[in-house]
Biopython code that builds the backbone (N, CA, C, O; Angstrom):
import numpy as np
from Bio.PDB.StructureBuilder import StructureBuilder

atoms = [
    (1, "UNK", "N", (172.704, -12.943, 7.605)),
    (1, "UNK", "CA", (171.320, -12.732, 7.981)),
    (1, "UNK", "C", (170.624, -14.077, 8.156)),
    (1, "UNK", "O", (170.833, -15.050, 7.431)),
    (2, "UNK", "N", (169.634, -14.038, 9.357)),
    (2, "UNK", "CA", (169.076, -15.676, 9.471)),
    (2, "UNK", "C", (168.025, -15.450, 8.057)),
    (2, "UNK", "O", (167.941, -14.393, 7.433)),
    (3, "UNK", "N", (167.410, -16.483, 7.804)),
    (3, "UNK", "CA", (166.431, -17.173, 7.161)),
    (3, "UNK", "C", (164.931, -16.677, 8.035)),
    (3, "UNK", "O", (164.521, -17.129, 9.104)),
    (4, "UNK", "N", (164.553, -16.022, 7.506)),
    (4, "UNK", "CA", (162.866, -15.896, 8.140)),
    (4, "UNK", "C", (162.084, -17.170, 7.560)),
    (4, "UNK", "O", (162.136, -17.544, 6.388)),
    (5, "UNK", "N", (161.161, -17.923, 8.856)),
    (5, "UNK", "CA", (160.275, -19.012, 8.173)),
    (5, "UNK", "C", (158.759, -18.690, 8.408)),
    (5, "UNK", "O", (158.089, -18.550, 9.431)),
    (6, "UNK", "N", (158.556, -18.644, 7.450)),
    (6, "UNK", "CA", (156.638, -18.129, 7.012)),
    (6, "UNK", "C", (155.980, -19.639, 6.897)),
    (6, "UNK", "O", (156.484, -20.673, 6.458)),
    (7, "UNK", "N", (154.933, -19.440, 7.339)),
    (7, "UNK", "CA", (153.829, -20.665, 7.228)),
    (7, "UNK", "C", (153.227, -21.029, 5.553)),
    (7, "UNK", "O", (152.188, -21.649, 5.325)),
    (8, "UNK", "N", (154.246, -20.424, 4.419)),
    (8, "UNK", "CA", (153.952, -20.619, 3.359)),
    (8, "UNK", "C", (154.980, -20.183, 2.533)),
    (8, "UNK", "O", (155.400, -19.036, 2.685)),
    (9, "UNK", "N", (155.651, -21.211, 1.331)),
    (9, "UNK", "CA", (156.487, -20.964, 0.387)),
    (9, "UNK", "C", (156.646, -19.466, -0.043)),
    (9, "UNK", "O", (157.673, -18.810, 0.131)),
    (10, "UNK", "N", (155.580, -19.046, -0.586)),
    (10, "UNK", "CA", (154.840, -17.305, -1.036)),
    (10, "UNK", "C", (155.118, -16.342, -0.281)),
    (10, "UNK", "O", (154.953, -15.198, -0.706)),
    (11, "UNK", "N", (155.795, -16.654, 1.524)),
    (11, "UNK", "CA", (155.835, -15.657, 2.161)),
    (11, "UNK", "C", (154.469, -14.897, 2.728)),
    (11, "UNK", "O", (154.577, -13.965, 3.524)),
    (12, "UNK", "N", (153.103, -15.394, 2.232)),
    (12, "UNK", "CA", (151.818, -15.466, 2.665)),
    (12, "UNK", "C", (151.625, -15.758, 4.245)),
    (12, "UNK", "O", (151.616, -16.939, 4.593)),
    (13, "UNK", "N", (151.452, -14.640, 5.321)),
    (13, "UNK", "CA", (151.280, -15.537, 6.441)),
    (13, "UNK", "C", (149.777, -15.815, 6.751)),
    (13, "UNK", "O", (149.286, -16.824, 7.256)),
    (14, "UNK", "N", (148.925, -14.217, 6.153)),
    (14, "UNK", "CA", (147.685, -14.171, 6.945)),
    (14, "UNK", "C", (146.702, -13.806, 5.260)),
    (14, "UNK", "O", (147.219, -13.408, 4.217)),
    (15, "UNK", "N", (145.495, -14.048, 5.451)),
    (15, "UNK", "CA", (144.828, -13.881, 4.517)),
    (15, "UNK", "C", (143.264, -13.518, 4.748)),
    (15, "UNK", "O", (142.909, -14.154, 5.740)),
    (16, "UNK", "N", (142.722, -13.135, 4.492)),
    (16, "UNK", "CA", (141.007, -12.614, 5.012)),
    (16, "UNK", "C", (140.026, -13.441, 4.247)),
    (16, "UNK", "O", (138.997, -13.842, 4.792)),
    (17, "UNK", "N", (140.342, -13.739, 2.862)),
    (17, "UNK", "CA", (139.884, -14.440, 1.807)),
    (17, "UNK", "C", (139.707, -16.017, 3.083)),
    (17, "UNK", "O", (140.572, -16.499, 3.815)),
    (18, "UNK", "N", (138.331, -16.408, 2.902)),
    (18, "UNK", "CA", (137.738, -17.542, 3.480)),
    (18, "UNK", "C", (137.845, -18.997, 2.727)),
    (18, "UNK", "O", (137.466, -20.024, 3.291)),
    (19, "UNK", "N", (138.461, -18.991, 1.240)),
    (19, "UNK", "CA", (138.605, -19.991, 0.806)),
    (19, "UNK", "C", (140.055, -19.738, 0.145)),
    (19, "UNK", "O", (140.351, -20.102, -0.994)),
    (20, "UNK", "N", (140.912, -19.059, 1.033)),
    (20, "UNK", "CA", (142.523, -19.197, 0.476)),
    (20, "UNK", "C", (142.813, -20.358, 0.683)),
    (20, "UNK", "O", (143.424, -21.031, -0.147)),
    (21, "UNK", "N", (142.406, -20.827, 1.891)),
    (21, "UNK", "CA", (143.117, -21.668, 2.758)),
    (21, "UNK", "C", (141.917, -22.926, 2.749)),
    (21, "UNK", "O", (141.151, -23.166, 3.683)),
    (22, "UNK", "N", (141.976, -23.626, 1.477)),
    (22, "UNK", "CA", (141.529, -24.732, 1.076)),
    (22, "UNK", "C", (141.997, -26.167, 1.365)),
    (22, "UNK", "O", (141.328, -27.172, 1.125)),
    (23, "UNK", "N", (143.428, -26.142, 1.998)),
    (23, "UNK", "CA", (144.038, -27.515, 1.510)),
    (23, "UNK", "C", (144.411, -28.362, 2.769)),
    (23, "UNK", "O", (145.310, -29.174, 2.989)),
    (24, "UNK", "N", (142.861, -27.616, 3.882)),
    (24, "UNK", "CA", (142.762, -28.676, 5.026)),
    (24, "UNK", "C", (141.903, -29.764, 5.033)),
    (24, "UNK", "O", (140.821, -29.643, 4.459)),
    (25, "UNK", "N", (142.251, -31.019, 5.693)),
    (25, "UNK", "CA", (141.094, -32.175, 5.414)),
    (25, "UNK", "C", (140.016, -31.583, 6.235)),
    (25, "UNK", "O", (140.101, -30.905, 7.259)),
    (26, "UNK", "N", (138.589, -32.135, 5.315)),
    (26, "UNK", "CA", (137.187, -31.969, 5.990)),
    (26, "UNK", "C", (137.432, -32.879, 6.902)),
    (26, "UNK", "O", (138.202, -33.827, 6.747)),
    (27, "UNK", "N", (136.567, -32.549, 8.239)),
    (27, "UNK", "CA", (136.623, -33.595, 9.677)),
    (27, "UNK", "C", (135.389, -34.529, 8.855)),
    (27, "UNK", "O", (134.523, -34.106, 8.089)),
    (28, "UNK", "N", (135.658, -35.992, 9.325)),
    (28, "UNK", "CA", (134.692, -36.855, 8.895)),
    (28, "UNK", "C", (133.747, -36.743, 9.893)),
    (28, "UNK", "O", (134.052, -36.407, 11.037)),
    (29, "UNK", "N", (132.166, -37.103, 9.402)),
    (29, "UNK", "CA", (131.521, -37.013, 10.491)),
    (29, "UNK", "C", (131.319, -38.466, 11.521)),
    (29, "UNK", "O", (130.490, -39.300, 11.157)),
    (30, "UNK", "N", (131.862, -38.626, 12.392)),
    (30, "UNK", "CA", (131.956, -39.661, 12.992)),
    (30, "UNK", "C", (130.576, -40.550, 13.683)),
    (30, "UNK", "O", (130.492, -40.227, 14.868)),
    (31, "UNK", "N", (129.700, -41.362, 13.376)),
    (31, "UNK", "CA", (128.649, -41.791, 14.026)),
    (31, "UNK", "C", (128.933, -42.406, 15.586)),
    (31, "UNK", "O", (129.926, -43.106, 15.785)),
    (32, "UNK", "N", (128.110, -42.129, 16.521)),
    (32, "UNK", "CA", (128.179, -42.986, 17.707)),
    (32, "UNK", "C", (127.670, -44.316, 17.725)),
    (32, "UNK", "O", (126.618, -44.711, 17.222)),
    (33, "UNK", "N", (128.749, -45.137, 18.523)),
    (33, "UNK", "CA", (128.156, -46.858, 18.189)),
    (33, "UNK", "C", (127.015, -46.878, 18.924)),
    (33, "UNK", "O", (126.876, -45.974, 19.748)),
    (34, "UNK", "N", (126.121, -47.746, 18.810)),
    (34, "UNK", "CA", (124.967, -48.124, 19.493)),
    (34, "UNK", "C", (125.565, -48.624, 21.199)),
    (34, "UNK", "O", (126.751, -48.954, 21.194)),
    (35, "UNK", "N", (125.026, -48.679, 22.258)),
    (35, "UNK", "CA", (125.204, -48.154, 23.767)),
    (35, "UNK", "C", (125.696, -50.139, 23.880)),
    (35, "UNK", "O", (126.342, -50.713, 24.757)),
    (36, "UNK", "N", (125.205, -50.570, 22.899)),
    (36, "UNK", "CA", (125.478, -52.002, 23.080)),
    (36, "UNK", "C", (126.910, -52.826, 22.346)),
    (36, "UNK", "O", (127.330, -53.955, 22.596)),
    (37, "UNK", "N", (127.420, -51.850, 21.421)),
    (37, "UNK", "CA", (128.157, -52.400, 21.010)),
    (37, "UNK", "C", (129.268, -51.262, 21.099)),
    (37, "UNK", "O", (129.997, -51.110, 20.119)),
    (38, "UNK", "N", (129.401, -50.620, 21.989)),
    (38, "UNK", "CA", (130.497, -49.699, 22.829)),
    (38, "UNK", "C", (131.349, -51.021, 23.706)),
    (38, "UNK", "O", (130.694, -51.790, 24.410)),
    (39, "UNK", "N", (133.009, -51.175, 23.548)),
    (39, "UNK", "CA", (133.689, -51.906, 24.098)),
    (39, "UNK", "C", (134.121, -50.582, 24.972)),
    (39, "UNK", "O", (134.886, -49.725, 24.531)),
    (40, "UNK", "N", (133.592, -50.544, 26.115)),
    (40, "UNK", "CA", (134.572, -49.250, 27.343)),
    (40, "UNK", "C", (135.480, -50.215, 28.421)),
    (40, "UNK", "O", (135.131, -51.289, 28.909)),
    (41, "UNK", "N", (136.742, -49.488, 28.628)),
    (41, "UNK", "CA", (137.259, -50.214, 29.819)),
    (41, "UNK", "C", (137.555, -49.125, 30.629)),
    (41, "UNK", "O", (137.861, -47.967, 30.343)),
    (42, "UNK", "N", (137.384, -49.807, 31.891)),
    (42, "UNK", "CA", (137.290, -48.827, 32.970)),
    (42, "UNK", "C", (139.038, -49.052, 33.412)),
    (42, "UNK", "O", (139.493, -50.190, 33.298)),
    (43, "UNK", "N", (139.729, -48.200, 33.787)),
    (43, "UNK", "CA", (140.488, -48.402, 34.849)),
    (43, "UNK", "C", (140.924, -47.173, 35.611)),
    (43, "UNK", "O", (140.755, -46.029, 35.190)),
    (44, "UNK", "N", (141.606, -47.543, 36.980)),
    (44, "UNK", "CA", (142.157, -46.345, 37.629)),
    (44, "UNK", "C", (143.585, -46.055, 37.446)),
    (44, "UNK", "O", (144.289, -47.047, 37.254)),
    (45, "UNK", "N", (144.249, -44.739, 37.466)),
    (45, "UNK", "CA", (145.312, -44.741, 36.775)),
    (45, "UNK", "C", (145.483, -43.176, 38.109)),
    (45, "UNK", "O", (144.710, -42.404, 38.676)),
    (46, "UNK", "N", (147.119, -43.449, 38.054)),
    (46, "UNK", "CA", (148.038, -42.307, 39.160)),
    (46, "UNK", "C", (148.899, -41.708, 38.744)),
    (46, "UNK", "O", (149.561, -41.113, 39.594)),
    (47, "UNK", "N", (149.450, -41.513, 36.868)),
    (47, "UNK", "CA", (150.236, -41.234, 36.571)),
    (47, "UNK", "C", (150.093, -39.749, 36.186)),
    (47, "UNK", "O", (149.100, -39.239, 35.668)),
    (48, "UNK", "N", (151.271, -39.124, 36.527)),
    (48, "UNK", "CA", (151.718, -38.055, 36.361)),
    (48, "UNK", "C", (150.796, -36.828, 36.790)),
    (48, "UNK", "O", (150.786, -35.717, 36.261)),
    (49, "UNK", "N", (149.885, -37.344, 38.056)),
    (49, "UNK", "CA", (148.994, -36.722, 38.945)),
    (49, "UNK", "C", (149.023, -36.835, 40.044)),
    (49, "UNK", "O", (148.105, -37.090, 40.823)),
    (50, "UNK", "N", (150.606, -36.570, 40.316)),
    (50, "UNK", "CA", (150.955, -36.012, 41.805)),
    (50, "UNK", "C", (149.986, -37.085, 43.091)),
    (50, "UNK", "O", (149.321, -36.710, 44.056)),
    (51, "UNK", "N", (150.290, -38.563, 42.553)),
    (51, "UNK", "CA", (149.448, -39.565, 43.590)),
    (51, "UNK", "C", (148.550, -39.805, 43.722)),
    (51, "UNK", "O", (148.259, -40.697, 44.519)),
    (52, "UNK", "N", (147.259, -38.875, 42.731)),
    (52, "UNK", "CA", (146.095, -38.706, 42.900)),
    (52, "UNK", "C", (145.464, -39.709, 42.039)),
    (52, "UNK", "O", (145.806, -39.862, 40.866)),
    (53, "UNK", "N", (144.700, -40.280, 42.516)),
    (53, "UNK", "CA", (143.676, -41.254, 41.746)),
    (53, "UNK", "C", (142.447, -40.809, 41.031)),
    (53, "UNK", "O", (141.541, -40.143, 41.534)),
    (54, "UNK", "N", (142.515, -41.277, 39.718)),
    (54, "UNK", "CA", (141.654, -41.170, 38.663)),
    (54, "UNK", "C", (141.134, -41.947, 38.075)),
    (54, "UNK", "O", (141.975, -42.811, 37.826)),
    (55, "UNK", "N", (139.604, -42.375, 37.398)),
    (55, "UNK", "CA", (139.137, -43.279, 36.912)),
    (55, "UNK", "C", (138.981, -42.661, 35.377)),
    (55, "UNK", "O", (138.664, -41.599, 34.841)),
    (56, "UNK", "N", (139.470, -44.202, 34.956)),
    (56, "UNK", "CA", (139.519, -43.618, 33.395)),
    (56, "UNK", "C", (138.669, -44.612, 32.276)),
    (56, "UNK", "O", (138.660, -45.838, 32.386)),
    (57, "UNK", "N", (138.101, -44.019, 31.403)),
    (57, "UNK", "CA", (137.099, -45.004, 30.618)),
    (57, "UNK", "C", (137.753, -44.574, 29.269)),
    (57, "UNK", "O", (138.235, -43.453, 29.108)),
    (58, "UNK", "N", (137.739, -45.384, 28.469)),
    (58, "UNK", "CA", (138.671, -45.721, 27.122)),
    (58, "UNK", "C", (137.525, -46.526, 26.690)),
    (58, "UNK", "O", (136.562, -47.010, 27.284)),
    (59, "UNK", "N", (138.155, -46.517, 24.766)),
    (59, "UNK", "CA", (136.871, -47.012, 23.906)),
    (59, "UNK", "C", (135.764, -46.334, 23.604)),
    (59, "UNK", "O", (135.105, -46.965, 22.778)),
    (60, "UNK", "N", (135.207, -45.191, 23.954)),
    (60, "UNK", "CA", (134.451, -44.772, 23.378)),
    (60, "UNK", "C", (134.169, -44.949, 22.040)),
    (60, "UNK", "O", (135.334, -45.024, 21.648)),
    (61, "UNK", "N", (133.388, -45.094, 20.871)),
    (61, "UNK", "CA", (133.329, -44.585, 19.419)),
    (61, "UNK", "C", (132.506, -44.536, 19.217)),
    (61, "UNK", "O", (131.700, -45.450, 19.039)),
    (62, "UNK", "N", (132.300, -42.854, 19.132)),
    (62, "UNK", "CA", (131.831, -41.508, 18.631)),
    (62, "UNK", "C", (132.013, -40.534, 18.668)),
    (62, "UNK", "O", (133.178, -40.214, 18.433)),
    (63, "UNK", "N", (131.025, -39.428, 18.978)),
    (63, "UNK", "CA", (131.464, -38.095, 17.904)),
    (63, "UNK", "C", (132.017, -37.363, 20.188)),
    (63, "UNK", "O", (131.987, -37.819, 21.332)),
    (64, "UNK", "N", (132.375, -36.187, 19.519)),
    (64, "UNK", "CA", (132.908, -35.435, 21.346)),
    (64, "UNK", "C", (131.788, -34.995, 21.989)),
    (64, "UNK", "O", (131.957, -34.977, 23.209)),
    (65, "UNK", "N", (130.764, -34.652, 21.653)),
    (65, "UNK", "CA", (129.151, -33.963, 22.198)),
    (65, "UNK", "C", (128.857, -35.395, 22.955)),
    (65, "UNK", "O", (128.477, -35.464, 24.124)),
    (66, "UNK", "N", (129.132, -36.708, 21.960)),
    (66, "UNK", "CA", (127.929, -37.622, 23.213)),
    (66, "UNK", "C", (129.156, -38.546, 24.254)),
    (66, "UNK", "O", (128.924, -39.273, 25.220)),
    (67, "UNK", "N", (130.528, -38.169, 23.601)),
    (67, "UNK", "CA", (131.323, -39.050, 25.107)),
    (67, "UNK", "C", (131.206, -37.716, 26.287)),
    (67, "UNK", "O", (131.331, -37.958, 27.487)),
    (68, "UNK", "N", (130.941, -36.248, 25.752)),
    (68, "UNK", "CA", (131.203, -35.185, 26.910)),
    (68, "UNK", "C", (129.973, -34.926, 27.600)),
    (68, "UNK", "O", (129.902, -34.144, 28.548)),
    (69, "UNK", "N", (128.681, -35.787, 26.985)),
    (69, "UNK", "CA", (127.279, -36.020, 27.423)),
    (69, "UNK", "C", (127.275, -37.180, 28.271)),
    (69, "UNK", "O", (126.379, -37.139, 29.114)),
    (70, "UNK", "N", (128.053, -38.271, 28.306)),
    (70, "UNK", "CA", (128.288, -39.269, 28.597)),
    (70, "UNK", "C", (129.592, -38.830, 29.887)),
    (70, "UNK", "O", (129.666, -39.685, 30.770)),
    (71, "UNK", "N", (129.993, -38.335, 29.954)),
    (71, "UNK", "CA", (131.394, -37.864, 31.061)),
    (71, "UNK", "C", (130.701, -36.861, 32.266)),
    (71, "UNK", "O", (131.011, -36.907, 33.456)),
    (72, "UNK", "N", (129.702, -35.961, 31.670)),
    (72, "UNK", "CA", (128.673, -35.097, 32.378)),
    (72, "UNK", "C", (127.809, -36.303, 33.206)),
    (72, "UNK", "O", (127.899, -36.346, 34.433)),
    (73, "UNK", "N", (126.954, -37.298, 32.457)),
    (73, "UNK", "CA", (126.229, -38.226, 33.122)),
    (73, "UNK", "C", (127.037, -38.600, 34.554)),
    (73, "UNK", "O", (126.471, -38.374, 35.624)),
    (74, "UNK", "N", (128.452, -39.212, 34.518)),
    (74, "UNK", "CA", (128.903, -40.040, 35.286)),
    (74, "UNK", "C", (129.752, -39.326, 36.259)),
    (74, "UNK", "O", (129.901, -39.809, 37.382)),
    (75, "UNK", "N", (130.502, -37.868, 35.823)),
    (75, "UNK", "CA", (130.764, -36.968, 37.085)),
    (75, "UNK", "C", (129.149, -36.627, 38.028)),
    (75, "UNK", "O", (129.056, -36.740, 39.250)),
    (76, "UNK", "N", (128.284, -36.307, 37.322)),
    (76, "UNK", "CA", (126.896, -36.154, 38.422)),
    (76, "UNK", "C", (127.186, -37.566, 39.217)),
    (76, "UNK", "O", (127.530, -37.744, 40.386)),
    (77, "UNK", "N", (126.995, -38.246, 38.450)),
    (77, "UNK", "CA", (126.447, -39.502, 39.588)),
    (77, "UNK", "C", (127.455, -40.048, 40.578)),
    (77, "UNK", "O", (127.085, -40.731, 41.533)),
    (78, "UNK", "N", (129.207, -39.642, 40.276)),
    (78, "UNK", "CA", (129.842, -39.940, 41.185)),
    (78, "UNK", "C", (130.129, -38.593, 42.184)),
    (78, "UNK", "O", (130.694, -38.742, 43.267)),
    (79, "UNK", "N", (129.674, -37.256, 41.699)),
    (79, "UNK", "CA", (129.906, -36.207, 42.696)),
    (79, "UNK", "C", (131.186, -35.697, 42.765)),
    (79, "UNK", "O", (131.765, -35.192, 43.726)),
    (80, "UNK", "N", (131.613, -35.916, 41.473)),
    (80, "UNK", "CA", (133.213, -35.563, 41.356)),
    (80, "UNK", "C", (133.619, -34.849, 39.923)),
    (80, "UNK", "O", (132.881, -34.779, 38.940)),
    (81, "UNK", "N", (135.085, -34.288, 40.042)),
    (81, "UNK", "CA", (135.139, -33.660, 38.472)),
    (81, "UNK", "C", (135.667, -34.102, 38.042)),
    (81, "UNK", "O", (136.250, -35.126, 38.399)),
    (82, "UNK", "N", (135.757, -33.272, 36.559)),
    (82, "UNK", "CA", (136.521, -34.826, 35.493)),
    (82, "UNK", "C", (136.553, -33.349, 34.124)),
    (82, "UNK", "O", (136.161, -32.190, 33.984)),
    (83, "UNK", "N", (137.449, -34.629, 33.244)),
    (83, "UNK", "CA", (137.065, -34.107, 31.932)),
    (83, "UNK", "C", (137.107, -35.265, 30.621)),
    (83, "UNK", "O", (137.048, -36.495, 30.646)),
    (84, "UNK", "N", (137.220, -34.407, 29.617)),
    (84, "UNK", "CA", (137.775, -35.750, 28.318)),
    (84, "UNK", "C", (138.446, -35.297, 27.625)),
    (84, "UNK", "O", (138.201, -34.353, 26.874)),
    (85, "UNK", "N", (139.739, -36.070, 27.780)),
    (85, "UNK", "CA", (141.199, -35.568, 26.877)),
    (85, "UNK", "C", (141.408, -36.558, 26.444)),
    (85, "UNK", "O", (141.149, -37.594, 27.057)),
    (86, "UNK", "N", (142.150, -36.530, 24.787)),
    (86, "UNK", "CA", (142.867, -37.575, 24.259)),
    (86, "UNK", "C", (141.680, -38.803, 24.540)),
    (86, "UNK", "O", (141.838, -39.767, 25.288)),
    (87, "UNK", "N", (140.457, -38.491, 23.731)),
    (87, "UNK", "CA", (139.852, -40.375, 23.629)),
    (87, "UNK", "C", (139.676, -40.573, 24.890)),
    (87, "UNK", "O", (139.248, -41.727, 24.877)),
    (88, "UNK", "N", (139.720, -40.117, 26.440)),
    (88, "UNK", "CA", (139.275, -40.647, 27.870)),
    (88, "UNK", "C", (138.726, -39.729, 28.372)),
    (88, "UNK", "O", (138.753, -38.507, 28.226)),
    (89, "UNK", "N", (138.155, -40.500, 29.062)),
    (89, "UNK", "CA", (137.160, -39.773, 30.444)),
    (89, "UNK", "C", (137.105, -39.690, 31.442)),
    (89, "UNK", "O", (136.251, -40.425, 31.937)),
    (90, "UNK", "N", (137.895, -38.814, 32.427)),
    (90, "UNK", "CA", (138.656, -38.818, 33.037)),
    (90, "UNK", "C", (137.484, -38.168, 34.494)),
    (90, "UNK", "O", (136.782, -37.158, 34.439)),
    (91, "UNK", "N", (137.607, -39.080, 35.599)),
    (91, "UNK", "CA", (136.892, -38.678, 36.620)),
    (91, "UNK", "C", (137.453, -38.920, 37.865)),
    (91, "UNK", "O", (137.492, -40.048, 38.355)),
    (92, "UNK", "N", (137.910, -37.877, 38.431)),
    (92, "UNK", "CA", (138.724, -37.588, 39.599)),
    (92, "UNK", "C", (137.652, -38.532, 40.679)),
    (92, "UNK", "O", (136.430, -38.513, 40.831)),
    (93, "UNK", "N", (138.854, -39.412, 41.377)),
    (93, "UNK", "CA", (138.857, -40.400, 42.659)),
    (93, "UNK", "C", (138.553, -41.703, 42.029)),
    (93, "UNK", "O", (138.247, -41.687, 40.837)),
    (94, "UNK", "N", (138.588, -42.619, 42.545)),
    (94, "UNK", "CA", (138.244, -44.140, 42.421)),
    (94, "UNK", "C", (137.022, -44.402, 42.431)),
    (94, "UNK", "O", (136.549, -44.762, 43.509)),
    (95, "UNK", "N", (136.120, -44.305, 41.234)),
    (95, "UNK", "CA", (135.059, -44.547, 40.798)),
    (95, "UNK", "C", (134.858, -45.842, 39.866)),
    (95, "UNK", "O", (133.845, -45.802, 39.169)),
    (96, "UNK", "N", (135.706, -47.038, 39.741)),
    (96, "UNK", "CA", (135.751, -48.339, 39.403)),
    (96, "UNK", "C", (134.700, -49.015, 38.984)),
    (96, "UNK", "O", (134.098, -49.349, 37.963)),
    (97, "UNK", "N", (134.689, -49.130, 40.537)),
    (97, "UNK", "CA", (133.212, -50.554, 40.520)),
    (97, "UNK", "C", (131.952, -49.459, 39.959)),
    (97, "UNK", "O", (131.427, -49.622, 38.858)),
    (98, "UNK", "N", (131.668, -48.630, 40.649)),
    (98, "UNK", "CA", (130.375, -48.099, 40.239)),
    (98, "UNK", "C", (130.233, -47.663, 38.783)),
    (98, "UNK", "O", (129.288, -47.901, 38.031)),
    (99, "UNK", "N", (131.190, -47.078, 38.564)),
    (99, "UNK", "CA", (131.191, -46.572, 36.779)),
    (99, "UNK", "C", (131.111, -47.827, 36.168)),
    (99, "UNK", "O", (130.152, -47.666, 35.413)),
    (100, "UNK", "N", (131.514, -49.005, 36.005)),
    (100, "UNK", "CA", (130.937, -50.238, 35.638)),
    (100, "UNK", "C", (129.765, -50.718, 35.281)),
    (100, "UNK", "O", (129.264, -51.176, 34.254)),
    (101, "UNK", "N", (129.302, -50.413, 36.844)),
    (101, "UNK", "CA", (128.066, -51.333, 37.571)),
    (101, "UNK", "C", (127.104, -49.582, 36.398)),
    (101, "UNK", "O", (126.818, -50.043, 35.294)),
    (102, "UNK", "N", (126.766, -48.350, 36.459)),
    (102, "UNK", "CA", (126.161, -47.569, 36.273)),
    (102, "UNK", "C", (125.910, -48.015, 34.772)),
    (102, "UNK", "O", (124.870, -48.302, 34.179)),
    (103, "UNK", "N", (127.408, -47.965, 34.318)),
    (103, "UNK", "CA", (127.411, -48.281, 32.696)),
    (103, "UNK", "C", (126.726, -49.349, 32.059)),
    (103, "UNK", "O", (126.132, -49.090, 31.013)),
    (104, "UNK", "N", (126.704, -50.536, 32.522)),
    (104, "UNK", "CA", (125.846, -51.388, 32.331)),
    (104, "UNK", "C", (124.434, -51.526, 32.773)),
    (104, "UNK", "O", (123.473, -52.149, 32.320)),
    (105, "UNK", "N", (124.575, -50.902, 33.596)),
    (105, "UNK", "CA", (122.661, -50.266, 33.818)),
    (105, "UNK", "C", (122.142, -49.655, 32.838)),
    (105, "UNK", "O", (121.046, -50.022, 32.413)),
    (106, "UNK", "N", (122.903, -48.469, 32.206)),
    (106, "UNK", "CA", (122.755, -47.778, 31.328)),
    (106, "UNK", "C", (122.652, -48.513, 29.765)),
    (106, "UNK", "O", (122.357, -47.777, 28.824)),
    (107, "UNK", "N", (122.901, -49.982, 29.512)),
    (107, "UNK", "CA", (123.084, -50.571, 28.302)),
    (107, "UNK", "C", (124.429, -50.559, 27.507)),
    (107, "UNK", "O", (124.463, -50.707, 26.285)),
    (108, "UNK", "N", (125.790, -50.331, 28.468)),
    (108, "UNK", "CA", (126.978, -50.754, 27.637)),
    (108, "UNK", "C", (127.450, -51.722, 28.120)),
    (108, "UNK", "O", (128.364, -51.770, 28.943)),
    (109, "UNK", "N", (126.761, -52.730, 27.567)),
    (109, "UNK", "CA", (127.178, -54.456, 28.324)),
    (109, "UNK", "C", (128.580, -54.640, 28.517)),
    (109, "UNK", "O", (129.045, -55.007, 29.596)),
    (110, "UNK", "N", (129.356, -54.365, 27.375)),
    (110, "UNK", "CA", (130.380, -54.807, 27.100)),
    (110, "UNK", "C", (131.588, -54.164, 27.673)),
    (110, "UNK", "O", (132.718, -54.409, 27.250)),
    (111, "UNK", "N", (131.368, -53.442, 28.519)),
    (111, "UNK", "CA", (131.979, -52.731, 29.325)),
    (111, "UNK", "C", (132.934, -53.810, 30.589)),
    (111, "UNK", "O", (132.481, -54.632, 31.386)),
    (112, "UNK", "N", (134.284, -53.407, 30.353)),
    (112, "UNK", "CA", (134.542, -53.873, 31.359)),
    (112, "UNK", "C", (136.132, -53.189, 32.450)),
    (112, "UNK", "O", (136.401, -53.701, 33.537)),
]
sb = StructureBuilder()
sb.init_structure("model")
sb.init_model(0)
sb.init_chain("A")
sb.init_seg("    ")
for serial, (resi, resn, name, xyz) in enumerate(atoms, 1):
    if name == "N":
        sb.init_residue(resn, " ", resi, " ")
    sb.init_atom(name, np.array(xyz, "f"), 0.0, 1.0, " ", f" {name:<3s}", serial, name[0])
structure = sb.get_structure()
């Protein structure tokens, strides 16, 4: 006979009780850096998107509400879609120079 594997020594898979299942870490609450001391780098990237060009911004640090407030800002202004996976911000076509040039309008000097 195989071995059945349960998500718990006890054979426990499912539970209704709201504090069985105690022994996950609390998410820290992460603060957003000030717009000035955000290091973002811009670049364009073709990988594993079928040739298609994408602009990608890295460095963010903060919480997911203000980089996906911040990803909303810069798909409007380039007229294109996008999302944010894995820490980037991902905005379909070659939006380079301007996501730069916008970002530092906006007060993230250090952007490059």
């Amino acid at each position: 006979m195989s071995k059945k594997h349960t998500s718990r020594p006890d054979g426990l898979a499912y539970s209704t009780n709201k504090d069985f299942f105690n022994d996950f870490p609390e998410e820290e609450n992460m603060e957003t850096l000030p717009k000035d001391k955000q290091k973002l780098r811009v670049k364009l990237d073709t990988k594993q998107r079928a040739g298609k060009v994408v602009t990608l911004i890295d460095g963010f640090a903060g919480t997911t509400e203000d980089m996906e407030a911040l990803a909303k800002q810069l798909k409007t202004k380039c007229g294109a879609g996008g999302s944010v996976k894995d820490g980037y911000i991902i905005i379909q076509g070659d939006y380079k120079e301007k996501v730069i040039a916008w970002l530092k309008d906006w007060g993230y000097v250090l952007t490059k």
